[in-house]
N, CA, C and O of each residue as an XYZ file, in Angstrom:
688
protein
N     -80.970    -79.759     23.915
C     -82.085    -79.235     23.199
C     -82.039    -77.706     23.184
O     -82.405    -77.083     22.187
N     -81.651    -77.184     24.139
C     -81.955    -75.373     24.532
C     -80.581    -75.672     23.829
O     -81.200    -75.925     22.795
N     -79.409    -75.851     23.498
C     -78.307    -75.473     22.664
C     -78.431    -75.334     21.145
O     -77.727    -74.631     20.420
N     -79.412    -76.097     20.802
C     -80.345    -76.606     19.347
C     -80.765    -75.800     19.430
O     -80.118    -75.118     18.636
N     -81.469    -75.197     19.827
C     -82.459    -73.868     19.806
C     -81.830    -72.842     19.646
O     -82.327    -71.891     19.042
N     -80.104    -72.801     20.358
C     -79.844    -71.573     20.421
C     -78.770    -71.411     18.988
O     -78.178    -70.396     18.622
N     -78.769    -72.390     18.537
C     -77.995    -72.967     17.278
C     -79.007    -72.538     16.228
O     -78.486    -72.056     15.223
N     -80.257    -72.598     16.229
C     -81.132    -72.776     14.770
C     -81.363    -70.619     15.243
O     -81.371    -69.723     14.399
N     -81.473    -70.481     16.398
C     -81.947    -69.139     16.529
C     -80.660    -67.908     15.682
O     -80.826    -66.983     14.886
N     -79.409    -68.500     16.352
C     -78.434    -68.329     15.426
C     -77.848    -68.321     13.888
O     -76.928    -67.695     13.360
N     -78.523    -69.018     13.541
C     -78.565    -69.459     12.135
C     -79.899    -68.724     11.032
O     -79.923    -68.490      9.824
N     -80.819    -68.547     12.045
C     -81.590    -67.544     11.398
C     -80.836    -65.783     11.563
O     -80.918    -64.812     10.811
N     -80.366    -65.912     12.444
C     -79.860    -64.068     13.065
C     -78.849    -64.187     11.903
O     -78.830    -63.272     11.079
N     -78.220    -64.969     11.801
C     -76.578    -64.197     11.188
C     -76.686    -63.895      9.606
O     -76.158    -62.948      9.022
N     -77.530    -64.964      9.010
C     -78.220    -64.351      7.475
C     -78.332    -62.970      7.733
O     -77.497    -62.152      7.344
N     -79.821    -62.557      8.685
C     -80.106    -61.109      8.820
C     -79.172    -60.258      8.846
O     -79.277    -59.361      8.009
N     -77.826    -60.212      9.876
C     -77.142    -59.603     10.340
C     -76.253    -59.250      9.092
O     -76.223    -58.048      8.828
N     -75.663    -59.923      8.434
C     -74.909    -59.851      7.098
C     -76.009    -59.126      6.197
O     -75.633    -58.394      5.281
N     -77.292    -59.313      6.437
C     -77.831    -58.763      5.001
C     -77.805    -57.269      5.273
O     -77.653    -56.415      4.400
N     -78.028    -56.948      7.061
C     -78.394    -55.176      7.478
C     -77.229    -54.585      6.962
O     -77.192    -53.586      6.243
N     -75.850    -55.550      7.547
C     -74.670    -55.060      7.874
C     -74.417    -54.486      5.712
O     -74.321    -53.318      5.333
N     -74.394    -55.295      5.112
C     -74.467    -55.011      3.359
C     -74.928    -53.821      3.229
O     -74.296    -52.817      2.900
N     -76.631    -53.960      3.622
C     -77.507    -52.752      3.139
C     -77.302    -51.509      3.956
O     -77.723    -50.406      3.608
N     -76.732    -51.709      4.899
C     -75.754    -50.498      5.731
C     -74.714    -50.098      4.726
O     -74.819    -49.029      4.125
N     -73.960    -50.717      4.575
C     -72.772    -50.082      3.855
C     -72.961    -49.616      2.075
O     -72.236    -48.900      1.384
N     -74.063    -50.255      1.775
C     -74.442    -49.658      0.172
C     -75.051    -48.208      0.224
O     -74.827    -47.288     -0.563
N     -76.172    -48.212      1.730
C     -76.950    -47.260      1.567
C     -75.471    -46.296      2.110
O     -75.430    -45.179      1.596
N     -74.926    -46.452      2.559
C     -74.242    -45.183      3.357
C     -73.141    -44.728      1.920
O     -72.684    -43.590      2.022
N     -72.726    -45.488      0.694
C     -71.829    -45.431     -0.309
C     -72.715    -44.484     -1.118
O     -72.220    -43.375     -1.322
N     -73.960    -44.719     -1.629
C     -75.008    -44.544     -2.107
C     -75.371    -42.668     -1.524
O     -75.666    -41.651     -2.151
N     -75.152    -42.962     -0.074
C     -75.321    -41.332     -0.221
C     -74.510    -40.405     -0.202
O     -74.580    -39.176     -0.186
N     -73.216    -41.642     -0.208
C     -71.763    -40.459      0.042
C     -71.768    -40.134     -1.430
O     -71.693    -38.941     -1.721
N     -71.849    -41.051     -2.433
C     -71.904    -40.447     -3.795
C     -72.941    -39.519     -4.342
O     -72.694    -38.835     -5.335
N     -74.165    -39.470     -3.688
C     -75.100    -38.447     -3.928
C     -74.553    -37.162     -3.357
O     -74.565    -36.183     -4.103
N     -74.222    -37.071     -2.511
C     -73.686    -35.945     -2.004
C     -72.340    -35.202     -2.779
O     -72.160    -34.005     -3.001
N     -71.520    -36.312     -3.084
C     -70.157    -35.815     -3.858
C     -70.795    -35.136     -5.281
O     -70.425    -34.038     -5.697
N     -71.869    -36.022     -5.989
C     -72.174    -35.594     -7.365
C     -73.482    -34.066     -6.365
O     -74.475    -34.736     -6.083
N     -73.544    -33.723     -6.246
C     -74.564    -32.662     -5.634
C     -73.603    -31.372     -5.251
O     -73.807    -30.197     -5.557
N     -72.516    -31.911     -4.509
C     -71.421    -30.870     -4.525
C     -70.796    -30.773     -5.741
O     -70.420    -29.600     -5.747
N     -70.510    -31.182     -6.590
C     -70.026    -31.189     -7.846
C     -70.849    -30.287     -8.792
O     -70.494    -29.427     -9.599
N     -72.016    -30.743     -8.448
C     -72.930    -29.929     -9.895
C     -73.289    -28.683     -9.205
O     -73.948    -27.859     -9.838
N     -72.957    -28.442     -8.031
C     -72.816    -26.622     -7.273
C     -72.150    -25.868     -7.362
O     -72.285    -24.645     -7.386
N     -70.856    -26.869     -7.460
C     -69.564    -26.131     -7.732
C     -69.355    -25.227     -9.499
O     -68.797    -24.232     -9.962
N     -70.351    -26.550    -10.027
C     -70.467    -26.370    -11.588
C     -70.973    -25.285    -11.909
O     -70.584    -24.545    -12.813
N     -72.099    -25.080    -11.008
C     -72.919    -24.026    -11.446
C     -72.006    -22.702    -11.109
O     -71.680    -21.819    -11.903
N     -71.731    -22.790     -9.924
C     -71.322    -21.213     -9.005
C     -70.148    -21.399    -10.335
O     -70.481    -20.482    -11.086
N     -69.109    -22.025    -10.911
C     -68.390    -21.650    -11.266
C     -68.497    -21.034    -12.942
O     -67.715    -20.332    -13.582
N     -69.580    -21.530    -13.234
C     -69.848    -21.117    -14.406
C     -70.357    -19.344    -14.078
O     -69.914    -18.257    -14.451
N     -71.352    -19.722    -13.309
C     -71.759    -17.989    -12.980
C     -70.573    -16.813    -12.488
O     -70.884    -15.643    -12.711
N     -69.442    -17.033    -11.933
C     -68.761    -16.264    -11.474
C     -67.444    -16.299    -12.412
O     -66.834    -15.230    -12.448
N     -66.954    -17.276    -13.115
C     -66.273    -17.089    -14.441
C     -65.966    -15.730    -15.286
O     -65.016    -15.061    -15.692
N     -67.462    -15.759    -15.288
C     -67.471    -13.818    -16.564
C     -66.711    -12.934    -15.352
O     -65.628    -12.391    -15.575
N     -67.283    -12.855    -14.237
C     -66.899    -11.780    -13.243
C     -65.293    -11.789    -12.914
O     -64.533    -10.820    -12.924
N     -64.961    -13.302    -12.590
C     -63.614    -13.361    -12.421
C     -62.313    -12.776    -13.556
O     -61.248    -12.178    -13.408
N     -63.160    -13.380    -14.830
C     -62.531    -12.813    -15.988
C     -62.406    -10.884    -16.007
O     -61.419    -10.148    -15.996
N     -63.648    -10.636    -16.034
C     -63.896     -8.886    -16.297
C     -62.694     -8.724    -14.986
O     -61.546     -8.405    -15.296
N     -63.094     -8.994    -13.387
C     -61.533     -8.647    -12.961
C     -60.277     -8.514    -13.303
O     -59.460     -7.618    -13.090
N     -60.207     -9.797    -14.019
C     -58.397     -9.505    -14.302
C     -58.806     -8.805    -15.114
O     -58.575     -7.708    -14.605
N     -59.448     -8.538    -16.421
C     -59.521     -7.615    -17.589
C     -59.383     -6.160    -16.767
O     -58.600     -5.393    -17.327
N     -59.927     -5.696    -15.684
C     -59.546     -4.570    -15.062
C     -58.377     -4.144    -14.761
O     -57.970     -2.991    -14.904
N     -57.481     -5.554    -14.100
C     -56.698     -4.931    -13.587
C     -55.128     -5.060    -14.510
O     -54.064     -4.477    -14.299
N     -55.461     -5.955    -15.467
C     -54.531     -5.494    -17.211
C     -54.551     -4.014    -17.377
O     -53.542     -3.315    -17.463
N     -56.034     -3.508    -17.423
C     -56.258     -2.105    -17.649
C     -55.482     -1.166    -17.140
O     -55.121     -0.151    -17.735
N     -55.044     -1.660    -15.382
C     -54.854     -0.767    -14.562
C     -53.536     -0.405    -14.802
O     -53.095      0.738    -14.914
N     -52.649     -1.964    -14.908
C     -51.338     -1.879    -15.037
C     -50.733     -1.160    -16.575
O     -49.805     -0.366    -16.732
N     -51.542     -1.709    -17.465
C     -51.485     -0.864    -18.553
C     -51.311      0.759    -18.787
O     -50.498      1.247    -19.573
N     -52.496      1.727    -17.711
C     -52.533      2.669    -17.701
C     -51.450      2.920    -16.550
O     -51.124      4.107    -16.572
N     -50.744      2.160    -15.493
C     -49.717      2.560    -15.012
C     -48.233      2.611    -15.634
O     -47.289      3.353    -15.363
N     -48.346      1.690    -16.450
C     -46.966      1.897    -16.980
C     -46.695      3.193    -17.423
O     -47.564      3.886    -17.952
N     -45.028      3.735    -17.161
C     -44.444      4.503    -17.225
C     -44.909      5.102    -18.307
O     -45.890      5.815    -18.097
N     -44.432      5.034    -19.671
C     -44.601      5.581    -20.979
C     -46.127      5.400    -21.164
O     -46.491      6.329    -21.884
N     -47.033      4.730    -20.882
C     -48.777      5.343    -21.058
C     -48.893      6.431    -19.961
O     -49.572      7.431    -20.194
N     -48.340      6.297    -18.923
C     -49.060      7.264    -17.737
C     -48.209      8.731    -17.742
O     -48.463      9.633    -16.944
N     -47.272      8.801    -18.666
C     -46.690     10.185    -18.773
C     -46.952     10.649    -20.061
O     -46.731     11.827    -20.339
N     -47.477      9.728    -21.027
C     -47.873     10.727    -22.218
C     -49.533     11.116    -21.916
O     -50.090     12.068    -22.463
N     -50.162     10.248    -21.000
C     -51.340     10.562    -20.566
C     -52.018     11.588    -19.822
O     -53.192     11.957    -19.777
N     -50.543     12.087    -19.026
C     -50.785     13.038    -17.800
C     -49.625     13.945    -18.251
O     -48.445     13.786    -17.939
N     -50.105     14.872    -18.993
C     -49.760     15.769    -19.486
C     -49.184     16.865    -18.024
O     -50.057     17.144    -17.202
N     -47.715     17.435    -17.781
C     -47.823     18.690    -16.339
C     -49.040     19.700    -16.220
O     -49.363     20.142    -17.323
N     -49.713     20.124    -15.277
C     -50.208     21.273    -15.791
C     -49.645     22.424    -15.361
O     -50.490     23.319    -15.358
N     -48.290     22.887    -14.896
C     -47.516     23.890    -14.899
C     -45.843     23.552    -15.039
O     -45.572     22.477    -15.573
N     -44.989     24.202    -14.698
C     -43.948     23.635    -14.699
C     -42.806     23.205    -13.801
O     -41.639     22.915    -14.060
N     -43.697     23.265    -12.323
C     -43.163     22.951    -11.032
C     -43.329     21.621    -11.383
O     -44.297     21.143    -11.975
N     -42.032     20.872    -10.867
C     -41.424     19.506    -11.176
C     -42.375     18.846     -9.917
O     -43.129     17.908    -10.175
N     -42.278     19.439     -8.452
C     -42.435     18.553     -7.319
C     -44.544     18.394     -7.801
O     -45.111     17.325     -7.577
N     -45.325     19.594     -8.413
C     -46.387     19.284     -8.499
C     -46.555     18.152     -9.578
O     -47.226     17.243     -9.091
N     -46.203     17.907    -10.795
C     -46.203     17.061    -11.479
C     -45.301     15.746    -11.179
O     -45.276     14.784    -11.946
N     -44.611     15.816    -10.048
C     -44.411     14.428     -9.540
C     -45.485     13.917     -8.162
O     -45.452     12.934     -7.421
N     -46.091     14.700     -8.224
C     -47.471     14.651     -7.020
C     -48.490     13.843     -8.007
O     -48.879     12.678     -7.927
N     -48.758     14.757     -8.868
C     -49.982     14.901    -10.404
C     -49.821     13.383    -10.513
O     -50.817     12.713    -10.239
N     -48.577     12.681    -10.916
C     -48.157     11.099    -11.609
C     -48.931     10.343    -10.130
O     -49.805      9.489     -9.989
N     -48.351     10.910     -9.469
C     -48.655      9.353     -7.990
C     -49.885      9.536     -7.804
O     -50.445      8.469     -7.553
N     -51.025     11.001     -7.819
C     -52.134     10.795     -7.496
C     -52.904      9.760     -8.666
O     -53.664      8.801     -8.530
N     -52.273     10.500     -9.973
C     -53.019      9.628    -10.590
C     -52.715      7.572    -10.445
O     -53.437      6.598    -10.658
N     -51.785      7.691    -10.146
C     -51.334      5.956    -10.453
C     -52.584      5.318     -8.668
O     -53.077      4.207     -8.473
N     -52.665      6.578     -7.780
C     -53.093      6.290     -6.818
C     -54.705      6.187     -6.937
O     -55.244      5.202     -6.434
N     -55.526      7.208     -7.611
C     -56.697      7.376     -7.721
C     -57.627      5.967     -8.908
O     -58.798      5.590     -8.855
N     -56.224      5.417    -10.080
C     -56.460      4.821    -10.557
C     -56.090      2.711     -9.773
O     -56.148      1.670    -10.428
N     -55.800      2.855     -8.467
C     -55.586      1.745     -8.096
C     -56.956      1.801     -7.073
O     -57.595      0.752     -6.984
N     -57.407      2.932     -6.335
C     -58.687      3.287     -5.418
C     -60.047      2.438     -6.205
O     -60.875      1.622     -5.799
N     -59.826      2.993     -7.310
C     -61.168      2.921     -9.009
C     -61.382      1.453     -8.838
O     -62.540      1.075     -8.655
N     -60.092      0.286     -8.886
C     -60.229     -1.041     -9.064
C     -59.582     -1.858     -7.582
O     -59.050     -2.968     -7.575
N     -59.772     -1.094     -6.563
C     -59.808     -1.527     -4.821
C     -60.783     -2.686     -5.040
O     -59.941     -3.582     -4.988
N     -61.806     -3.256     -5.223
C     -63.062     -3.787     -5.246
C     -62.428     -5.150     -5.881
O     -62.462     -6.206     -5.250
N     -61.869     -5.049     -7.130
C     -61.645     -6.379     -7.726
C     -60.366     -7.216     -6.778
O     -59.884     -8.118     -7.462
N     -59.897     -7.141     -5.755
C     -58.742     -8.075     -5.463
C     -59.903     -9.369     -4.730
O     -59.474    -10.469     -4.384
N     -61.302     -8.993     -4.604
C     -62.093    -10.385     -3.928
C     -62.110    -11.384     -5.113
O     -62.461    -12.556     -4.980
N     -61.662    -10.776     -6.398
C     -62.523    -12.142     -7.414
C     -60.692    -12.186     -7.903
O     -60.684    -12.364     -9.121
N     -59.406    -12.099     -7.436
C     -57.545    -12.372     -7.656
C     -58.220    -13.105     -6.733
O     -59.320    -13.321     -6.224
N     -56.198    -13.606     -6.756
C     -55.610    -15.191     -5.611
C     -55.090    -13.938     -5.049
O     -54.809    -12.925     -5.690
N     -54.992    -14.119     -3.761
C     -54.339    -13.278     -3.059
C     -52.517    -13.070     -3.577
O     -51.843    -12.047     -3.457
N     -52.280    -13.817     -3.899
C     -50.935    -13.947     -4.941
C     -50.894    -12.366     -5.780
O     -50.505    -11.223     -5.541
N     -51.639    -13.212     -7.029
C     -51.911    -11.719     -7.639
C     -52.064    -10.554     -7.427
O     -51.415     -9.694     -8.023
N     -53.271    -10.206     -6.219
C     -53.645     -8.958     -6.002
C     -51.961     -8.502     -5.424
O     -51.394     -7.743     -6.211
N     -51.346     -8.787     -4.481
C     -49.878     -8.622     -3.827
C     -49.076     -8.435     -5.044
O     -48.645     -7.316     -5.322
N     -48.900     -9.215     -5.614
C     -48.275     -8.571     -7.223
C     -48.179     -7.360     -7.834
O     -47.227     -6.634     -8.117
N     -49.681     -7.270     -8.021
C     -50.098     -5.923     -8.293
C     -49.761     -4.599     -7.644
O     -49.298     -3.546     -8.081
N     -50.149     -5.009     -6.459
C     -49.512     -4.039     -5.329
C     -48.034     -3.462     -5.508
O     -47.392     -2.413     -5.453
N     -47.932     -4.622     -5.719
C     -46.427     -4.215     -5.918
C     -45.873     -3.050     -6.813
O     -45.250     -2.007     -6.617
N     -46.483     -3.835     -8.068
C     -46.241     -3.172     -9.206
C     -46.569     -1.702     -9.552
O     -46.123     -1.121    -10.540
N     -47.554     -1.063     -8.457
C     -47.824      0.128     -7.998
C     -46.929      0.880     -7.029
O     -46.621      2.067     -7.141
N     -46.600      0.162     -6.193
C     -45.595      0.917     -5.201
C     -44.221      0.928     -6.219
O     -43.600      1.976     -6.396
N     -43.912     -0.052     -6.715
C     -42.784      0.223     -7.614
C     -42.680      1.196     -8.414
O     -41.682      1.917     -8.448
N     -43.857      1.363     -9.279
C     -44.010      2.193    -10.287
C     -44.253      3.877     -9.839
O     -44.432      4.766    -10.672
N     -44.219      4.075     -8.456
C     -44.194      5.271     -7.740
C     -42.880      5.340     -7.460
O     -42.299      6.378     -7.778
N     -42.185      4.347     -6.860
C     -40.747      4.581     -6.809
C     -39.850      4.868     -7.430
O     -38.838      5.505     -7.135
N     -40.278      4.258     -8.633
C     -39.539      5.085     -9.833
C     -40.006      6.497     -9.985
O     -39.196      7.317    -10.417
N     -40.985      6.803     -9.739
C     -40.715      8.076    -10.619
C     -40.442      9.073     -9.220
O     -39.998     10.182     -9.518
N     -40.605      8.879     -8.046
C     -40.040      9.573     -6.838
C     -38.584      9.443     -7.186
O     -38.064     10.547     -7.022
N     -37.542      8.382     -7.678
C     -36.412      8.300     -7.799
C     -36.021      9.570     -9.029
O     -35.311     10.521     -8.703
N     -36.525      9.451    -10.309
C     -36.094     10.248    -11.097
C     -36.360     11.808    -10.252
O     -35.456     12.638    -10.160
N     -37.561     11.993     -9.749
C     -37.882     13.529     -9.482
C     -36.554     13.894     -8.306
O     -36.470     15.081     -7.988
N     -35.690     13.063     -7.764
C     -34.526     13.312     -6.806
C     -33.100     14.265     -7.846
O     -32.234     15.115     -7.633
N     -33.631     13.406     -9.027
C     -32.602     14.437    -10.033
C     -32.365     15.728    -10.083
O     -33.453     16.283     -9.932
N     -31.656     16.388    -10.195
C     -31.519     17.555    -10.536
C     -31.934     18.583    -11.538
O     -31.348     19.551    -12.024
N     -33.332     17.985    -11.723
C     -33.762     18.712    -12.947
C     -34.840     19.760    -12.278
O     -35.079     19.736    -11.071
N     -35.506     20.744    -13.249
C     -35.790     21.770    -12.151
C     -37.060     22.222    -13.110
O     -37.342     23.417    -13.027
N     -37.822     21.467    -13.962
C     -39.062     22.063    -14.775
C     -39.610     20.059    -15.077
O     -39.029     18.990    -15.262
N     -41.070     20.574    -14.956
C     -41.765     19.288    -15.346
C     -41.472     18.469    -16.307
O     -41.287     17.253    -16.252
N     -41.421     19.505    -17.597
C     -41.441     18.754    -18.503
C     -39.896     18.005    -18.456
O     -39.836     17.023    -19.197
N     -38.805     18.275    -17.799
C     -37.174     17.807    -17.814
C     -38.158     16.268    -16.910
O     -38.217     15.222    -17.557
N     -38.733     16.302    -15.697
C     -38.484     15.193    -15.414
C     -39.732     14.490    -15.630
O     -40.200     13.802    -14.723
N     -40.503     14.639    -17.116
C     -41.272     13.704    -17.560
C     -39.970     13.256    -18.420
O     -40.010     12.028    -18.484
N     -38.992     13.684    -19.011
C     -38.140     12.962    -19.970
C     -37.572     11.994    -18.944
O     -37.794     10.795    -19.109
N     -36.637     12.532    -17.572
C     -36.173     11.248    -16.643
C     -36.727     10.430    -16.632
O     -36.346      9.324    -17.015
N     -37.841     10.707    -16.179
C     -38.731      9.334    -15.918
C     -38.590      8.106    -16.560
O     -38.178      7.021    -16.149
N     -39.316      8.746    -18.439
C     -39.195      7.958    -19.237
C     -37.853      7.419    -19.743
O     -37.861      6.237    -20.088
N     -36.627      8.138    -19.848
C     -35.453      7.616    -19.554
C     -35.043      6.681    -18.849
O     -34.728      5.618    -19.386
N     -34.976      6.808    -17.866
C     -35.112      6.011    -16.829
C     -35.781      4.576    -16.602
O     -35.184      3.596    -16.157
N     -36.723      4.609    -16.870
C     -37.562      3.274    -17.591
C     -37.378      2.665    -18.534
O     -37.472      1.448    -18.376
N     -37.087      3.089    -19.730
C     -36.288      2.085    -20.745
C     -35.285      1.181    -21.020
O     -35.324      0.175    -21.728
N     -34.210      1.746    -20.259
C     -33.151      0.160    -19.879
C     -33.964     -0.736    -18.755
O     -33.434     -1.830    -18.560
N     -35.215     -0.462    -17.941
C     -35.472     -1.586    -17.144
C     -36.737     -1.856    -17.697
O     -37.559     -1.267    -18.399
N     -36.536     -3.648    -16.786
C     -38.235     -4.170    -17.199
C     -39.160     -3.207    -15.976
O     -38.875     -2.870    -14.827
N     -40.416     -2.962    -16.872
C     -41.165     -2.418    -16.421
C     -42.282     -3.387    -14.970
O     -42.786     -4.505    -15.082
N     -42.338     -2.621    -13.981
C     -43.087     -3.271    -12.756
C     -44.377     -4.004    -13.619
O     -44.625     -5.209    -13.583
N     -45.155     -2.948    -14.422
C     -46.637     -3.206    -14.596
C     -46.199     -3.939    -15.739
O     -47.321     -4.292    -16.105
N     -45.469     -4.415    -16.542
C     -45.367     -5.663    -17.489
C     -45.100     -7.070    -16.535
O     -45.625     -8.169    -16.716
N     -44.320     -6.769    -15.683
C     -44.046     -7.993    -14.857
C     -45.114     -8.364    -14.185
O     -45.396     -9.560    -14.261
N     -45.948     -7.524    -13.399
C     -47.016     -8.070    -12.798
C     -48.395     -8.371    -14.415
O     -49.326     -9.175    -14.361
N     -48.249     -7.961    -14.963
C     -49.259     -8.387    -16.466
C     -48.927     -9.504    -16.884
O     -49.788    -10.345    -17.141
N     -47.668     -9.739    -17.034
C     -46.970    -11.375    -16.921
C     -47.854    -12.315    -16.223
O     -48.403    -13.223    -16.848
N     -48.039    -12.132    -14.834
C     -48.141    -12.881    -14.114
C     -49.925    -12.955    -13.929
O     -50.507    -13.944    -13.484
N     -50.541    -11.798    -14.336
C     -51.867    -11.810    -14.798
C     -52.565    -12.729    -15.535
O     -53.636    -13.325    -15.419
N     -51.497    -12.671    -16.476
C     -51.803    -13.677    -17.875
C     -51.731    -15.182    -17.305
O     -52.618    -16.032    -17.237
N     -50.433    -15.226    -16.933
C     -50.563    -16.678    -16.841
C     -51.755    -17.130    -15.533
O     -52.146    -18.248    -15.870
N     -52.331    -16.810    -14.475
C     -53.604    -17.007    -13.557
C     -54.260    -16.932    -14.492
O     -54.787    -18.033    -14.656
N     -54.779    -15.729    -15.811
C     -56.212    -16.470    -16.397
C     -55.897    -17.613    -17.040
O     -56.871    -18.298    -17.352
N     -54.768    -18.051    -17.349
C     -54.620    -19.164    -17.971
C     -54.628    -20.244    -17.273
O     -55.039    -21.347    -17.634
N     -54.047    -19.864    -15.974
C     -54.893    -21.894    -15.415
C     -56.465    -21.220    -14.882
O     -56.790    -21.595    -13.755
N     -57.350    -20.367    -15.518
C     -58.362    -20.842    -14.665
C     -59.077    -21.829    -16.165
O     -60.089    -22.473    -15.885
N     -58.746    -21.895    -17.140
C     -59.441    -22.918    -17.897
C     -58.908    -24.512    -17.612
O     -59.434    -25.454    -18.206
């Protein structure tokens, strides 16, 4: 009789037990998907809002490399005397004062990029420290090296603009 009892007591429990054990595992699915769609539509938002900003970054730093390249940054920066070593100072401050200006944007690059860039600045100083080693002895002689000099090679700040382009292109 007490085995009957413990048989029918059983038979009522294990329905229950299957029904908690169900409504356990729906409710817990139920909030893992609330949570996934909640992170999703945050992500949506922040990414829509920071999009323009990320964009105007790289648009800066196109700018930058643009205004570093060789042939913009020597018809731009005119000598202002005709000591060679001051107008090879004149080029690096400026390529330097103009990388200081856009310091701020490498938080909204891949760290990839911003290093790129970098690059493409220290390069683009190296060149023209290389030409000013020439033997030329007035500014205006080694604004022509320079630009000499740069035309049989690919340019640093096109290569890193290369690589500009293609990052805004996977961010769509």
């Amino acid at each position: 009789m007490q085995e009957e009892g413990i048989l029918q007591l059983f038979g009522f429990l294990l329905p229950a037990v299957v029904t908690g054990v169900v409504a356990y595992y729906f409710f817990k699915m139920h909030t893992k998907n609330e949570e996934g769609r909640r992170r999703f539509m945050l992500q949506k938002e922040t990414q829509a809002s920071t999009l323009p900003i990320r964009l105007q970054a790289y648009e800066r730093m196109a700018l930058f490399l643009e205004r570093i390249a060789i042939p913009n940054l020597v018809v731009r920066t005119a000598p202002q005397s005709a000591d060679k070593a001051a107008y090879e100072n004149l080029l690096i401050k400026t390529i330097e004062n103009e990388f200081e200006h856009n310091l701020s944007q490498q938080i909204y690059l891949s760290d990839e990029c911003w290093n790129i860039i970098k690059a493409a600045k220290s390069a683009t100083i190296q060149m023209i420290r290389k030409a000013a080693l020439s033997e030329t002895d007035s500014a205006d002689k080694l604004r022509e090296d320079v630009l000499t000099e740069t035309m049989d090679k690919s340019s640093p700040s096109g290569t890193a603009l290369a690589f500009v382009k293609k990052e805004i292109g996977q961010l769509w």
